[in-house]
PyMOL Python script that loads the backbone (N, CA, C, O; Angstrom):
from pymol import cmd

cmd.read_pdbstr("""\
ATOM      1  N   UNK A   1     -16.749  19.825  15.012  1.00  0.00           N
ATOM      2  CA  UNK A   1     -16.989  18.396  15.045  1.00  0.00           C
ATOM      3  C   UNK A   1     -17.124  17.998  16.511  1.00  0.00           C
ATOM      4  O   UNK A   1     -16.318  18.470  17.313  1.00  0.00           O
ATOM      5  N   UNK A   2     -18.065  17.181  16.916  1.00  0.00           N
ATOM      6  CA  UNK A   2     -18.486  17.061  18.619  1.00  0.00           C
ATOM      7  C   UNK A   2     -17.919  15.476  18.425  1.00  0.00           C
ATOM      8  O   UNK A   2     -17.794  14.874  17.358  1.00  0.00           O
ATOM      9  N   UNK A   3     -17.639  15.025  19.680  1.00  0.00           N
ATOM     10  CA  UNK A   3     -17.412  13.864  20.006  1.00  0.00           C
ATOM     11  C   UNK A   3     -18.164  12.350  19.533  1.00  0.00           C
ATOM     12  O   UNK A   3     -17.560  11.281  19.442  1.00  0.00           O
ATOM     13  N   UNK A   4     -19.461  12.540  19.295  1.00  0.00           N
ATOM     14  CA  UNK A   4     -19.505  11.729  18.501  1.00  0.00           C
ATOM     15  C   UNK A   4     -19.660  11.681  16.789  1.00  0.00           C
ATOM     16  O   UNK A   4     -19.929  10.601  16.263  1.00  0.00           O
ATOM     17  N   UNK A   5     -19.492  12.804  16.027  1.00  0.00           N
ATOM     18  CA  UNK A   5     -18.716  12.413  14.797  1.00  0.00           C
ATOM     19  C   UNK A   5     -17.464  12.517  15.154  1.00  0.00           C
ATOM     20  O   UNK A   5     -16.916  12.527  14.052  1.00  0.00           O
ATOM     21  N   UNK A   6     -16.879  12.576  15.701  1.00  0.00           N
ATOM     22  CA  UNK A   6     -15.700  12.036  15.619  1.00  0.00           C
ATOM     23  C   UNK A   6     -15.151  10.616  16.105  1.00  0.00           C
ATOM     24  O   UNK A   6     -14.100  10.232  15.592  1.00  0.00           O
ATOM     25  N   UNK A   7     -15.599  10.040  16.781  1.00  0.00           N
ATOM     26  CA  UNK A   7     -15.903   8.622  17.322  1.00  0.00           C
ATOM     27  C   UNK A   7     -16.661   8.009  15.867  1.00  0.00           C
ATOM     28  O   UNK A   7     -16.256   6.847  15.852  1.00  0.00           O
ATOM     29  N   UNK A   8     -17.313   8.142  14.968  1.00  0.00           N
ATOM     30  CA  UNK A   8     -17.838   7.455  13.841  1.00  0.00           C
ATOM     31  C   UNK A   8     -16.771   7.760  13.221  1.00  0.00           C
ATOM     32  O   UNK A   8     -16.316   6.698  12.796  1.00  0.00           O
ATOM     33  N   UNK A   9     -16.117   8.602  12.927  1.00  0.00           N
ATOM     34  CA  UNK A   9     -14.941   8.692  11.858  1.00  0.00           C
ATOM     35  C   UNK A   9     -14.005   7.710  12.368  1.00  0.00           C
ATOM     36  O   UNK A   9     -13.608   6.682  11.818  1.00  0.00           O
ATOM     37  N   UNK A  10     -13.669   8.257  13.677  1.00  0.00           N
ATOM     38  CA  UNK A  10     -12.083   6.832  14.129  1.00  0.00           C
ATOM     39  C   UNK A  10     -12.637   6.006  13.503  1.00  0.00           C
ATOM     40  O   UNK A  10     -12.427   6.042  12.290  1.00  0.00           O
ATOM     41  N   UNK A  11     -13.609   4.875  14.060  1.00  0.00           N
ATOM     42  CA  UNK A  11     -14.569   3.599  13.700  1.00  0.00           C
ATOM     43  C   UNK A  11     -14.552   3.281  12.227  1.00  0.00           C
ATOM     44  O   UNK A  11     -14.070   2.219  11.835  1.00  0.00           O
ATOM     45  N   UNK A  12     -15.033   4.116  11.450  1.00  0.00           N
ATOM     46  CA  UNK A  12     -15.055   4.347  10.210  1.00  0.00           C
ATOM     47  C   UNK A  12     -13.530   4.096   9.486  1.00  0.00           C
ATOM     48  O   UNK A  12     -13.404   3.293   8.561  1.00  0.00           O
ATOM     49  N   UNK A  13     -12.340   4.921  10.050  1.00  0.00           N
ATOM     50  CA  UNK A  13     -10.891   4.941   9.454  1.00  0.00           C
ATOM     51  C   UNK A  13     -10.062   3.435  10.234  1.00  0.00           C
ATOM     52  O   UNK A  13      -9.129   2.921   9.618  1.00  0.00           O
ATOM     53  N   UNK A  14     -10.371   3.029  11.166  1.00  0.00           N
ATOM     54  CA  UNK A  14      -9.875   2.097  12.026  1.00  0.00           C
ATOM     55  C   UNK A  14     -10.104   0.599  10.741  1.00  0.00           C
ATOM     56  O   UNK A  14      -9.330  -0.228  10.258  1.00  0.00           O
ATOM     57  N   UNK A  15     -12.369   1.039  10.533  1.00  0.00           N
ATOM     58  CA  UNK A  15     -12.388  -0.263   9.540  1.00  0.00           C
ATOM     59  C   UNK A  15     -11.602  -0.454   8.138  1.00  0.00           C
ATOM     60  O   UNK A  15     -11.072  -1.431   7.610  1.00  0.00           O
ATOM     61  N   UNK A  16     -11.742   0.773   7.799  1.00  0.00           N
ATOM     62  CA  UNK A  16     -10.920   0.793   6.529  1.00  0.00           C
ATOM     63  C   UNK A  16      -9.174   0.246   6.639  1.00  0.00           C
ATOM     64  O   UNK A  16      -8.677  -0.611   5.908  1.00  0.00           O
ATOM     65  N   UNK A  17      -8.535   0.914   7.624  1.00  0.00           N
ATOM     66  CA  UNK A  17      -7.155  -0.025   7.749  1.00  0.00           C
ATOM     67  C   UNK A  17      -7.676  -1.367   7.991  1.00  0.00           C
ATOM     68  O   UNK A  17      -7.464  -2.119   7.040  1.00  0.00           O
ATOM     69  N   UNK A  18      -8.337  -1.934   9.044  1.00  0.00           N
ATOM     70  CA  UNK A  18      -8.313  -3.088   8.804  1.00  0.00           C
ATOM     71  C   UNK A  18      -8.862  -3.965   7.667  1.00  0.00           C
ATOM     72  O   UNK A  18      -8.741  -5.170   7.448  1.00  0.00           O
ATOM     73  N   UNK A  19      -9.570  -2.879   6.944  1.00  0.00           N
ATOM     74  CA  UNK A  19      -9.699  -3.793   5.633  1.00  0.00           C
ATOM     75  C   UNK A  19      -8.742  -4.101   4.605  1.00  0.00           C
ATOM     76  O   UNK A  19      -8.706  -5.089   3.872  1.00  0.00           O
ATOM     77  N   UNK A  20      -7.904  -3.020   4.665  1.00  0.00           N
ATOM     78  CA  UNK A  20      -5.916  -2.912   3.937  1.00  0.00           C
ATOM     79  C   UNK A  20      -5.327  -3.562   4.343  1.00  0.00           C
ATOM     80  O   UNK A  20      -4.485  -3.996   3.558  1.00  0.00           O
ATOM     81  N   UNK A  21      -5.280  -4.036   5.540  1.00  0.00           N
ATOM     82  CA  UNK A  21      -4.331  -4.860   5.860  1.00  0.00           C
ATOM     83  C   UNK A  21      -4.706  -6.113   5.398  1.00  0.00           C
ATOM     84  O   UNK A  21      -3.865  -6.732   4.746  1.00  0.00           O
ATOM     85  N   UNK A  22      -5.876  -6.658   5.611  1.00  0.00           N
ATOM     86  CA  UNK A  22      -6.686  -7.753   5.293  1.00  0.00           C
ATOM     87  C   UNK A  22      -5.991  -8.231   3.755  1.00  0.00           C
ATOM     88  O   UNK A  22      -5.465  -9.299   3.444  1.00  0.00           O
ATOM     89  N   UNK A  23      -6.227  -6.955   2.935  1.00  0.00           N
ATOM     90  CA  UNK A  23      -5.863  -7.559   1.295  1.00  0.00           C
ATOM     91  C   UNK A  23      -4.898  -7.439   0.683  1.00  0.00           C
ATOM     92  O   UNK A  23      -4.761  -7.744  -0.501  1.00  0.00           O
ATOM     93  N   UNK A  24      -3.417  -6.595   1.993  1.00  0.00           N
ATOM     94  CA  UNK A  24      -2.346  -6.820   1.813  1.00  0.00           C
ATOM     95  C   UNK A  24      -1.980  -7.885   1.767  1.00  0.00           C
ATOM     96  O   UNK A  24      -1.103  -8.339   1.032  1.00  0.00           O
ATOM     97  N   UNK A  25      -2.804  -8.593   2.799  1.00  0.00           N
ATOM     98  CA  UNK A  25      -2.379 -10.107   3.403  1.00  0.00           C
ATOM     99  C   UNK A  25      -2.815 -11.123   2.543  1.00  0.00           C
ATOM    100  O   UNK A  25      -2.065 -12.078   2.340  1.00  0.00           O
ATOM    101  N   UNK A  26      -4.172 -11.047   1.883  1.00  0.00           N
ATOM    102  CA  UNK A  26      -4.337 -11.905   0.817  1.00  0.00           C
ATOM    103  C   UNK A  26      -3.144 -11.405  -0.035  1.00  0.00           C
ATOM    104  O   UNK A  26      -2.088 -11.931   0.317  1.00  0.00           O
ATOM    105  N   UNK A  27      -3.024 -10.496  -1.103  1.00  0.00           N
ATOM    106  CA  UNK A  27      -2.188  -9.839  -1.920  1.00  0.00           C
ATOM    107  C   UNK A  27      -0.912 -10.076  -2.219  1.00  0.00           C
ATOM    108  O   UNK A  27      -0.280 -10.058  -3.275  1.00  0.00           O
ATOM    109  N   UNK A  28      -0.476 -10.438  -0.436  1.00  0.00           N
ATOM    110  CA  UNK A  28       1.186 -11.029  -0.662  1.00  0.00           C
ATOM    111  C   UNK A  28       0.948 -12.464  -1.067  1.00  0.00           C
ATOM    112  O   UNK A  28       1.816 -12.974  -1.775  1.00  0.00           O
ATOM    113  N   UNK A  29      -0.117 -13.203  -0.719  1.00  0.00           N
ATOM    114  CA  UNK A  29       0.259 -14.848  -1.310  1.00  0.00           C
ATOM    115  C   UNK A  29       0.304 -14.684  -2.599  1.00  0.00           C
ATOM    116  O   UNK A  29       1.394 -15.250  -2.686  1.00  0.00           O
ATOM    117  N   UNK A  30       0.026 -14.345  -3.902  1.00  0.00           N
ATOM    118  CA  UNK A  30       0.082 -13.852  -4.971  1.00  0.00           C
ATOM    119  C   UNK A  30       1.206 -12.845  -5.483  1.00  0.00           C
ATOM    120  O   UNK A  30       2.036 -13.037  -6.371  1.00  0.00           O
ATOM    121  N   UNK A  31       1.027 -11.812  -4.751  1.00  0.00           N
ATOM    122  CA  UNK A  31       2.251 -10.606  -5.208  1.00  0.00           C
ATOM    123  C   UNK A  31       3.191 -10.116  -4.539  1.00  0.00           C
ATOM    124  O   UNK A  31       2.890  -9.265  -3.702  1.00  0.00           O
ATOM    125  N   UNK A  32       4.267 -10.410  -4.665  1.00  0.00           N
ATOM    126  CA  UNK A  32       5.546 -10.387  -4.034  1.00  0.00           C
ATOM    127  C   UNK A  32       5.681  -8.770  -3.732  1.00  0.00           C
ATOM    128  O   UNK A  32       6.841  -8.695  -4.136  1.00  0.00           O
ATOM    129  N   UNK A  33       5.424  -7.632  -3.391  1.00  0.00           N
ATOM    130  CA  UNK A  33       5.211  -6.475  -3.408  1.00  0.00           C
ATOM    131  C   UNK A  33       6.781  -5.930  -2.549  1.00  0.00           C
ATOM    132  O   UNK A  33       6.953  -5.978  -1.331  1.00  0.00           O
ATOM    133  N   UNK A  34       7.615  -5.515  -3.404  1.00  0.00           N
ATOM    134  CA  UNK A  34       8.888  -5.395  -3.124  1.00  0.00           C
ATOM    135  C   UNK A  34      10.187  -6.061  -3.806  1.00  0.00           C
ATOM    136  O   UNK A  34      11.338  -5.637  -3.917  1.00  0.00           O
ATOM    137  N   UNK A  35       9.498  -7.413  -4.275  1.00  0.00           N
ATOM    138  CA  UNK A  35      10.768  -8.361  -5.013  1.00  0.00           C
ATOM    139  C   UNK A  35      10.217  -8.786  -6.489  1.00  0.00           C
ATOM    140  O   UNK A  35      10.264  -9.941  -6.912  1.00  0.00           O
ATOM    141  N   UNK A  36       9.461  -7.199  -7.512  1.00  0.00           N
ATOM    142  CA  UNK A  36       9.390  -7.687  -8.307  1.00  0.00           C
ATOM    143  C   UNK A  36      10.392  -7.310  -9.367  1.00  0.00           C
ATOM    144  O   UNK A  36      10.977  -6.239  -9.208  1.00  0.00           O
ATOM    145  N   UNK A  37      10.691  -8.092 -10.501  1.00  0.00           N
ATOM    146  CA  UNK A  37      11.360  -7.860 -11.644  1.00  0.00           C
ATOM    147  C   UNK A  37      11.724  -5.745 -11.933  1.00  0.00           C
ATOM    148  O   UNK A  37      10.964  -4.982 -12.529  1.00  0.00           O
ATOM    149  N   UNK A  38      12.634  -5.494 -11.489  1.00  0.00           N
ATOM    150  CA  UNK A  38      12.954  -3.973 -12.103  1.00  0.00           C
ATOM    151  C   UNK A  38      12.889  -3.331 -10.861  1.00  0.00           C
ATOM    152  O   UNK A  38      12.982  -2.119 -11.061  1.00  0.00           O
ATOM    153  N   UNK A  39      12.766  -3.601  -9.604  1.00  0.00           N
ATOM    154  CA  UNK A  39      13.400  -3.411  -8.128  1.00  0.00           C
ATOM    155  C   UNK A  39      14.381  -3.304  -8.044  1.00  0.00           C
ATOM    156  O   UNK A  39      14.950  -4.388  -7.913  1.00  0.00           O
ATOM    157  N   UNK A  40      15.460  -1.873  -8.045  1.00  0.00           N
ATOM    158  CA  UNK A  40      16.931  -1.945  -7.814  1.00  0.00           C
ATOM    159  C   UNK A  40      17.467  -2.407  -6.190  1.00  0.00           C
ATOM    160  O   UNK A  40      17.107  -2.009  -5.082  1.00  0.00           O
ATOM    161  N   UNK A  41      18.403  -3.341  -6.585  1.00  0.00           N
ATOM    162  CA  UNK A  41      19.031  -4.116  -5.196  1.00  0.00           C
ATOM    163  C   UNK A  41      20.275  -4.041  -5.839  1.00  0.00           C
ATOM    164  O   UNK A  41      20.599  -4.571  -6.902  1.00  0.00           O
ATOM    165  N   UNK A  42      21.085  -3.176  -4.931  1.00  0.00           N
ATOM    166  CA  UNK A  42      22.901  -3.103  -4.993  1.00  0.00           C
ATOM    167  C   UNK A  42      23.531  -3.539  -3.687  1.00  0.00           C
ATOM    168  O   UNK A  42      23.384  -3.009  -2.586  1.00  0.00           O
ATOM    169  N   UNK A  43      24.050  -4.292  -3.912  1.00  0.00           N
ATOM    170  CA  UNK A  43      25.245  -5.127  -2.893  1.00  0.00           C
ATOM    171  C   UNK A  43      26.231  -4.869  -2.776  1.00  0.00           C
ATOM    172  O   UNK A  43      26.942  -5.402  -3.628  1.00  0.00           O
ATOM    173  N   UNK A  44      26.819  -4.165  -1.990  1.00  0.00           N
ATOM    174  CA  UNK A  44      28.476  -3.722  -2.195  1.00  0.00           C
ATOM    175  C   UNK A  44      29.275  -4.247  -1.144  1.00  0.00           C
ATOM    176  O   UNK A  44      28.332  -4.924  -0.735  1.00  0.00           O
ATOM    177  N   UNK A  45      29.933  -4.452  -0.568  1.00  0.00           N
ATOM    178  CA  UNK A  45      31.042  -5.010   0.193  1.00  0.00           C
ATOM    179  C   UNK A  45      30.817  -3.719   1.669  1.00  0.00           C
ATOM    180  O   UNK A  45      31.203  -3.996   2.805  1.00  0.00           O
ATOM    181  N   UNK A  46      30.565  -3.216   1.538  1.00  0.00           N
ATOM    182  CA  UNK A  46      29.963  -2.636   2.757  1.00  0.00           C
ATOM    183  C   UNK A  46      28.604  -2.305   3.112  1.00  0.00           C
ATOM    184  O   UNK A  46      28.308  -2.255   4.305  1.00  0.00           O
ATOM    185  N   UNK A  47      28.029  -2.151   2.517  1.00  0.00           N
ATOM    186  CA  UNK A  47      26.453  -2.227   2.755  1.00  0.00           C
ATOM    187  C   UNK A  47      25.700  -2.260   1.310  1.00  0.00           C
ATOM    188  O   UNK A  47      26.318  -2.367   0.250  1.00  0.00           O
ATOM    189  N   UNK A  48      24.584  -2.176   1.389  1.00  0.00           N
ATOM    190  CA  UNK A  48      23.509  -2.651   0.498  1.00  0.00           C
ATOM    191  C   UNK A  48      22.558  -1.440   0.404  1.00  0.00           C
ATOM    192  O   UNK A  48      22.463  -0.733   1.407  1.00  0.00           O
ATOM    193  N   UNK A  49      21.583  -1.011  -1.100  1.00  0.00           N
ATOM    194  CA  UNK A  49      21.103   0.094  -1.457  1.00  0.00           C
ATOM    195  C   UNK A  49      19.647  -1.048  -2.270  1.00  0.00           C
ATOM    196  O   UNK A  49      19.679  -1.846  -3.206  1.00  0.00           O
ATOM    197  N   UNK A  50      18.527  -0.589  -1.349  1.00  0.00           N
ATOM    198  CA  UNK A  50      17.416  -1.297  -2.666  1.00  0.00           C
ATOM    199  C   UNK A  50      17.055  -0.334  -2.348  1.00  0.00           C
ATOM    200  O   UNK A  50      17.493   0.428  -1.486  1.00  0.00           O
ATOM    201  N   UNK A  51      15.517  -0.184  -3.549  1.00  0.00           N
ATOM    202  CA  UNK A  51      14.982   0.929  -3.955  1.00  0.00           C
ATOM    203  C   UNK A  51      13.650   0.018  -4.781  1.00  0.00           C
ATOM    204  O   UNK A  51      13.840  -0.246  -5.968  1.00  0.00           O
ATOM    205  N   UNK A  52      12.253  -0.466  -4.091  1.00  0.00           N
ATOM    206  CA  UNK A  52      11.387  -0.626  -5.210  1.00  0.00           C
ATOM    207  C   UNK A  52      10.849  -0.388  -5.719  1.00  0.00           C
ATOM    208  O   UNK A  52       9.642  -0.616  -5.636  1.00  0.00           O
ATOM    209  N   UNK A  53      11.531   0.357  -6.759  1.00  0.00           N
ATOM    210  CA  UNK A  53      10.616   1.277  -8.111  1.00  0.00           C
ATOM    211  C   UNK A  53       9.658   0.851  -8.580  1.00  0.00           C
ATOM    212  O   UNK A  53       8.647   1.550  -8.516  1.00  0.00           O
ATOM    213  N   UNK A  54       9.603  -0.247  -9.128  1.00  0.00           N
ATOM    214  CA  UNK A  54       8.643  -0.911 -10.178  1.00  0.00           C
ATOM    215  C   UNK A  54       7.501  -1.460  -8.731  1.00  0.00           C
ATOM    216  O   UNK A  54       6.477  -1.966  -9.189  1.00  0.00           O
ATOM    217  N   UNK A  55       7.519  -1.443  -7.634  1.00  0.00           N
ATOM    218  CA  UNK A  55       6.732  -2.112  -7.062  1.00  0.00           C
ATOM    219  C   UNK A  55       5.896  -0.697  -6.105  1.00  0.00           C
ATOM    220  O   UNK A  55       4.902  -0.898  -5.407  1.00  0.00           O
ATOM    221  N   UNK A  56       6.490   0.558  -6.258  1.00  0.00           N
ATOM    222  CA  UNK A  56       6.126   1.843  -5.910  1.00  0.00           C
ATOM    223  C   UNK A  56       4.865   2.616  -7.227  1.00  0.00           C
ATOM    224  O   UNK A  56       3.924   3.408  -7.163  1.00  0.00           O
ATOM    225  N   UNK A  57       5.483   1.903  -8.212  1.00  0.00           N
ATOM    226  CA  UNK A  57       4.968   2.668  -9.543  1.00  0.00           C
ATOM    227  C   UNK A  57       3.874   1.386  -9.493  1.00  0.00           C
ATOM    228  O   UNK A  57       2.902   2.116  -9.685  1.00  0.00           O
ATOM    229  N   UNK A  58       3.289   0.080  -9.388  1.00  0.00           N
ATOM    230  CA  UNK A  58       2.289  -0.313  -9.228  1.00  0.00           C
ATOM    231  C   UNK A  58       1.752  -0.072  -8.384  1.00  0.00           C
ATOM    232  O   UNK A  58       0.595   0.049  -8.785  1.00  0.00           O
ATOM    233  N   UNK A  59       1.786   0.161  -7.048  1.00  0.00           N
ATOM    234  CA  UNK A  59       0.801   0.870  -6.598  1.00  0.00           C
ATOM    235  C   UNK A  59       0.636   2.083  -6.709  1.00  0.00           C
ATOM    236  O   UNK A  59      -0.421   2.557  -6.291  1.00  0.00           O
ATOM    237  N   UNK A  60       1.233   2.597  -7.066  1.00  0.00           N
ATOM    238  CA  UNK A  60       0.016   4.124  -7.460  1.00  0.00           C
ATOM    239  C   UNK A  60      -0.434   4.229  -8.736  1.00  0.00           C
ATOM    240  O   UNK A  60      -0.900   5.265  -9.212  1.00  0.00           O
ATOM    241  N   UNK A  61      -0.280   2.918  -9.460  1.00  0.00           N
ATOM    242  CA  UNK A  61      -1.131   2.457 -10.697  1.00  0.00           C
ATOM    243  C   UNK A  61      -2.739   2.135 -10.044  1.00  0.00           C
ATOM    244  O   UNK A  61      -3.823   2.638 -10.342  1.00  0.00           O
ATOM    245  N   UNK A  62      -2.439   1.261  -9.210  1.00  0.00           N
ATOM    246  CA  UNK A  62      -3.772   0.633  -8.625  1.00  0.00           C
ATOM    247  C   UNK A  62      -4.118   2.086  -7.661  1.00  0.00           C
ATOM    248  O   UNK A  62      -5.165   2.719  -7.799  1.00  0.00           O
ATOM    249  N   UNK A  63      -3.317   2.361  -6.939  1.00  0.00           N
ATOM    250  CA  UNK A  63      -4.081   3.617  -6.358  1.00  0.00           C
ATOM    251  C   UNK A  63      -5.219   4.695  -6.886  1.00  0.00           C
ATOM    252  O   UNK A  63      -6.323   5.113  -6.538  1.00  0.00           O
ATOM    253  N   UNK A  64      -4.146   4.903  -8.066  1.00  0.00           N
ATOM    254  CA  UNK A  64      -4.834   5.869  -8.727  1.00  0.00           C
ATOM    255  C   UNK A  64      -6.145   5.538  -9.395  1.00  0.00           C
ATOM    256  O   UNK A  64      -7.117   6.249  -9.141  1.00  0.00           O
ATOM    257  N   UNK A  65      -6.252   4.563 -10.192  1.00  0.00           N
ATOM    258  CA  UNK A  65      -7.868   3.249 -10.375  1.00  0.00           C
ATOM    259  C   UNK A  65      -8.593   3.794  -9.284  1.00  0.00           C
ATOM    260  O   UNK A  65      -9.361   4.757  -9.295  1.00  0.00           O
ATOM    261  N   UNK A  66      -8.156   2.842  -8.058  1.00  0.00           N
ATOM    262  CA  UNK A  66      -9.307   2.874  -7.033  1.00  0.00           C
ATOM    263  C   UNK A  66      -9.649   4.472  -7.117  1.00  0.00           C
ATOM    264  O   UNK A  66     -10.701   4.791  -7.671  1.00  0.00           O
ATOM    265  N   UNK A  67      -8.722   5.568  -6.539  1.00  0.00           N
ATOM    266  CA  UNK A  67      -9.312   6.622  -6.450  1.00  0.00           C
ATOM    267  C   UNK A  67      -9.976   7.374  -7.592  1.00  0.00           C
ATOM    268  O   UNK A  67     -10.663   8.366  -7.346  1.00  0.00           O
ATOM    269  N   UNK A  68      -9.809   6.969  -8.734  1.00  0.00           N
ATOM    270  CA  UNK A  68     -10.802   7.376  -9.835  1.00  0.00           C
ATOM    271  C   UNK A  68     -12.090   6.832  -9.988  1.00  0.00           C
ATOM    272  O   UNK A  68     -13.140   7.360 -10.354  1.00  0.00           O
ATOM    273  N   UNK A  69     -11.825   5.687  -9.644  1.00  0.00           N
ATOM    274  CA  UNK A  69     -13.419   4.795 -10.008  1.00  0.00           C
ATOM    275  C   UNK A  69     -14.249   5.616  -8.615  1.00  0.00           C
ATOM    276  O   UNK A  69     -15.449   5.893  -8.613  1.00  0.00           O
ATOM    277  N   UNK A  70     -13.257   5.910  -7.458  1.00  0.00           N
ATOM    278  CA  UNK A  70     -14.543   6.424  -6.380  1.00  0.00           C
ATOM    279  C   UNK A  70     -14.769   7.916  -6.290  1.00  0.00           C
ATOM    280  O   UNK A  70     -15.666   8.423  -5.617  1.00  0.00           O
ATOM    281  N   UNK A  71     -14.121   8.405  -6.825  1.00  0.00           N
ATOM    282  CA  UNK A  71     -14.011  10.063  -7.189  1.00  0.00           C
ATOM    283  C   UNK A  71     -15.441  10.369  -7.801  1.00  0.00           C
ATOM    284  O   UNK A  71     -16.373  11.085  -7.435  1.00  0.00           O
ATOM    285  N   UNK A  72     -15.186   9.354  -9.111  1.00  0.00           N
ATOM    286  CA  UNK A  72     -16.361   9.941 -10.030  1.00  0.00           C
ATOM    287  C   UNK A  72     -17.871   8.854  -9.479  1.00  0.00           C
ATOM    288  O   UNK A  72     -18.977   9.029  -9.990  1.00  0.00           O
TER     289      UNK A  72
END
""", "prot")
cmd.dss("prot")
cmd.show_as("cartoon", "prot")
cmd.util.cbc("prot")
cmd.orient("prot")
C-alpha cells in the first residue's frame, strides 16, 4: 500500500467516524443508550456496579442489520 492509498483510506475512515458520531448525537435526543429499562445498576454502601446489557444487546441488534444489509 503506497502513501496515497493510504491517505484515501485515513480520509475515508476519519469520514465514516465522523459520520457515527454525528448519529450518535442525533440518536441520544431520542435514545437514552445506557439508561434503558433491563440495564443492571447496583448501589451498595461502598461503591456502585452497572452493567448495560439490554443497551449492549441493541446495538449489536442494529449492528448486525447494518452489517448484513451491506455484506450482501
Amino acid at each position: 500500500m503506497n502513501g496515497t492509498e493510504l491517505g484515501k483510506l485515513l480520509i475515508v475512515l476519519g469520514m465514516g467516524i465522523m459520520l457515527l458520531g454525528a448519529l450518535l448525537l442525533l440518536l441520544s435526543r431520542f435514545i437514552s443508550l445506557g439508561h434503558l429499562p433491563g440495564d443492571i445498576f447496583i448501589k451498595g454502601e461502598h461503591g456502585s456496579f452497572y452493567f448495560p446489557i439490554v443497551s449492549c444487546i441493541v446495538i449489536s441488534v442494529v449492528l448486525s442489520i447494518l452489517m448484513n444489509l451491506f455484506h450482501h
